[in-house]
Steps between C-alpha positions, in 0.01 A plus 500: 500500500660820345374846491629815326464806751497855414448819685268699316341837485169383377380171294197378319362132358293538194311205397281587146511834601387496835729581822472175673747625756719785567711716751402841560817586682847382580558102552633195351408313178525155516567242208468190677541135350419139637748199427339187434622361861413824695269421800293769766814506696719641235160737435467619848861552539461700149265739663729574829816549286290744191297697841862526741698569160698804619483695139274762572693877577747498828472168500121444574294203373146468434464378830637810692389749245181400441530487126240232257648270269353429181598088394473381176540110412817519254481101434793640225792523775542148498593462103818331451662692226842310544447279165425614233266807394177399644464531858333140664251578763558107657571660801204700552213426728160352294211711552283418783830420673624834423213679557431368824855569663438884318225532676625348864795765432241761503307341768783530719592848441143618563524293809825687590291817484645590180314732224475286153411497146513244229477486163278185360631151466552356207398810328669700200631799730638832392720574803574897549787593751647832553865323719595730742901501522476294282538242801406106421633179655461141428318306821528143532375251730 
């Protein structure tokens, strides 16, 4: 499983035109991608890492500040672009599969007692971000 985390002043999901989820104030965006061999373990240690992620200001995380995430499925971070000039996506989780270790990651933060938005699986998403730093890392698990 792989995310891209940012710290962000504000960001939106637009799905034909309609907010399908957003973040009114300071937190983290979250691009997060299944492998085809990920399992709930790798998903539920997913959500610790992306909630204790120390990447908020003076070192905070969302868990000690408080601050929502927004996660969007990014099934894209797991094209191979090392042949060639057309990324293969053999790597990336199938749908249901993918969606349903999405959603445990999700599950699991809103079990943690985190604050979370998502966009819409499998949707065409227009993904706003204002970055804030700009400060984004590369989680893997």
């Amino acid at each position: 499983m792989r995310a891209v985390a940012a710290r962000v002043t504000e960001a939106s999901v637009t799905v034909d035109g309609e907010v399908v989820g957003a973040l009114d104030e300071p937190g983290v965006l979250v691009l997060l991608g299944v492998h085809r061999d990920d399992t709930s373990s790798q998903a539920a240690t997913m959500a610790r890492k992306l909630h204790e992620l120390r990447i908020l200001p003076d070192e905070h995380s969302c868990a000690t500040a408080g601050a929502p995430l927004l996660v969007v499925s990014q099934f894209t971070l797991y094209g191979d672009t090392r042949k060639g000039r057309r990324p293969s996506w053999t790597a990336a989780a199938r749908g249901e599969h993918a969606r349903d270790l999405v959603d445990a990651v999700v599950s699991e933060l809103t079990a943690r007692g985190a604050r979370v938005a998502t966009g819409r699986f499998g949707a065409a998403m227009s993904v706003h971000s204002v970055n804030d730093g700009p400060f984004t890392v590369l989680v893997e698990v």
